[in-house]
C-alpha positions as CSV (number, residue, x, y, z in Angstrom):
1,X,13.0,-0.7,-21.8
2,X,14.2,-3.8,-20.3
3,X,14.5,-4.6,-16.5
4,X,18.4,-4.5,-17.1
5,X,18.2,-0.9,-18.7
6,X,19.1,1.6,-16.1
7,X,16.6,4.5,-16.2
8,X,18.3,8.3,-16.2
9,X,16.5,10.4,-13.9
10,X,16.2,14.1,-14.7
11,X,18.0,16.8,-12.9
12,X,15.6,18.7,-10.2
13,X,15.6,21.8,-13.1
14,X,14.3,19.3,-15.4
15,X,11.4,17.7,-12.9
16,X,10.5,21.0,-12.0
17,X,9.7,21.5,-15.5
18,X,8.3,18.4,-16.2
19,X,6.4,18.8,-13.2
20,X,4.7,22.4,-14.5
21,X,3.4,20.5,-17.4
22,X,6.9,20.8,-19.9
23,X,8.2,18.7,-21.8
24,X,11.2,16.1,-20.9
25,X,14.3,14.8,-23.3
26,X,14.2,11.5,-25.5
27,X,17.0,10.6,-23.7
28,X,14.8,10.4,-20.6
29,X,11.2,8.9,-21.7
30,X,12.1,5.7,-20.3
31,X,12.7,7.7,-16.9
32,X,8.7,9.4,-18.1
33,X,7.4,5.4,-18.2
34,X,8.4,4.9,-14.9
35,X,7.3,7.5,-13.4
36,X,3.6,7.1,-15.2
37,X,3.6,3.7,-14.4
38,X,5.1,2.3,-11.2
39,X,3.3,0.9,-8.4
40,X,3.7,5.1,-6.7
41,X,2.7,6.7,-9.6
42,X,-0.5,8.3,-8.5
43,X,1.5,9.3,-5.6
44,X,4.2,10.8,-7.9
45,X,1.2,12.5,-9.5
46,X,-0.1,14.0,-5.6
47,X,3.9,15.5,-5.8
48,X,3.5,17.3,-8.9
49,X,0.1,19.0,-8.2
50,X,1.3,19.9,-4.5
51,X,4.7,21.2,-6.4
52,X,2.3,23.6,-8.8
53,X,-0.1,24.5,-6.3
54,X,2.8,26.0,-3.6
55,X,3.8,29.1,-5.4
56,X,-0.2,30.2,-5.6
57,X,-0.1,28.9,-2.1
58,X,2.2,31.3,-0.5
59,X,1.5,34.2,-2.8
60,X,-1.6,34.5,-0.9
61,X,-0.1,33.9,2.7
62,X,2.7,36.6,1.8
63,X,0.8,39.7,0.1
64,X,-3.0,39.2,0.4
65,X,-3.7,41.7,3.2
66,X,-5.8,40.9,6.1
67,X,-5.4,37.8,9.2
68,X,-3.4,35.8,8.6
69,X,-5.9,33.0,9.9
70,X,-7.8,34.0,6.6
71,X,-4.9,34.2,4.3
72,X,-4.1,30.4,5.5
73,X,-7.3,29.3,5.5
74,X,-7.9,30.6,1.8
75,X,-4.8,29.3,0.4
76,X,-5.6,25.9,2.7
77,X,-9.2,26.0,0.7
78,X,-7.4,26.9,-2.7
79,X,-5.1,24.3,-2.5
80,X,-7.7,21.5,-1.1
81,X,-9.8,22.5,-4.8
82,X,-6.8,22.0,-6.7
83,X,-5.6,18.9,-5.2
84,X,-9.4,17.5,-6.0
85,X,-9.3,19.1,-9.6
86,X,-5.4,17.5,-10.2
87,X,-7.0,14.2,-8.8
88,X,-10.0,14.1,-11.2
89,X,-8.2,13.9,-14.1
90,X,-5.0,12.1,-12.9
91,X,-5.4,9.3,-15.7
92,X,-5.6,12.1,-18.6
93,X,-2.7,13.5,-16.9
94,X,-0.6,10.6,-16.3
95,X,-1.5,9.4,-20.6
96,X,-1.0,13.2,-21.9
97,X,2.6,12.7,-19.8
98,X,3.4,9.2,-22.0
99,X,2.3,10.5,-25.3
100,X,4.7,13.9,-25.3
101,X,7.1,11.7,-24.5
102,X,6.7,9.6,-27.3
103,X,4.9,6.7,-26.5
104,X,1.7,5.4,-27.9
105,X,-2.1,6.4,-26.2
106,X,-2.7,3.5,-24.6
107,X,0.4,2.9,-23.1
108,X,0.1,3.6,-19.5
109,X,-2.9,1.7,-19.0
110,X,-1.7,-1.6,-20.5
111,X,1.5,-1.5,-18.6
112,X,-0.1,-0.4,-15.5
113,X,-2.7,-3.2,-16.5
114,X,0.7,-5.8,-17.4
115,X,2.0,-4.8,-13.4
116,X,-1.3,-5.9,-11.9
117,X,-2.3,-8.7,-14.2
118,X,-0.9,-11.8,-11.7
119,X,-2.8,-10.2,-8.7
120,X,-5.7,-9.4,-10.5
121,X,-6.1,-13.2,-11.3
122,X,-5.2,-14.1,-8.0
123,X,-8.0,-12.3,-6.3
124,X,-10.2,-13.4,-9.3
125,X,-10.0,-17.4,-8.6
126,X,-10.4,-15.8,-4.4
127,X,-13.6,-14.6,-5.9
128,X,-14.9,-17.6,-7.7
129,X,-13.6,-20.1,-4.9
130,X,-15.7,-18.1,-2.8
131,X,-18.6,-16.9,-4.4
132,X,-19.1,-19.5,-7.0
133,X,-19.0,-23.1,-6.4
134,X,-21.8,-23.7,-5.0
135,X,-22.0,-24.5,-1.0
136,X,-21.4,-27.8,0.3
137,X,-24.3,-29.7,2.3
């Protein structure tokens, strides 16, 4: 994909089921780069796992019996766990995503890693102008 290439984004019936885990087009895997890759995509990630959890979310609000404070502050408490569990493994996640749509293991990292490379050498030579030449007298 070049910076020319428009990307195709899938229709909200398609990201809903690429965001319960199914699979996407060919036609759209640049559109499944992006969205692995971009500066926002651990953000993009939050989205999906909030978009999962909410069914399970209001299933217990609606037909749970009892307060209604406790049905919140279950789901509240269910939802909180699944955010943490969705944010453990948001790499795995973000790489399983890339390789069902057809690109290589590996591939989200080094273009995440490509994205960051001129700031990562920037605050490098911060670091060694910093903390090592040695101090003047």
């Amino acid at each position: 994909m070049t910076p020319e290439t428009p990307v195709r984004r899938p229709n909200p019936l398609q990201w809903l089921w690429y965001a319960f885990g199914g699979g996407l087009p060919a036609r759209l895997a640049p559109w499944v780069l992006h969205d692995t890759t971009c500066r926002t995509w651990w953000l993009r990630h939050v989205v999906r796992a909030v978009v999962q959890i909410a069914p399970f979310v209001v299933a217990i609000v609606v037909f749970v019996p009892g307060p209604l404070w406790l049905r919140t502050m279950c789901a509240l408490g269910g939802a909180i766990m699944g955010l943490i569990f969705s944010m453990s493994y948001l790499h795995e996640t973000a790489e399983h995503r890339l390789v069902k749509a057809g690109y290589p293991a590996g591939t989200g990292p080094a273009r995440r890693a490509e994205r960051t490379a001129d700031k990562d050498a920037a605050a490098a030579e911060r670091y060694a102008a910093r903390y090592r030449t040695p101090p003047t007298e």
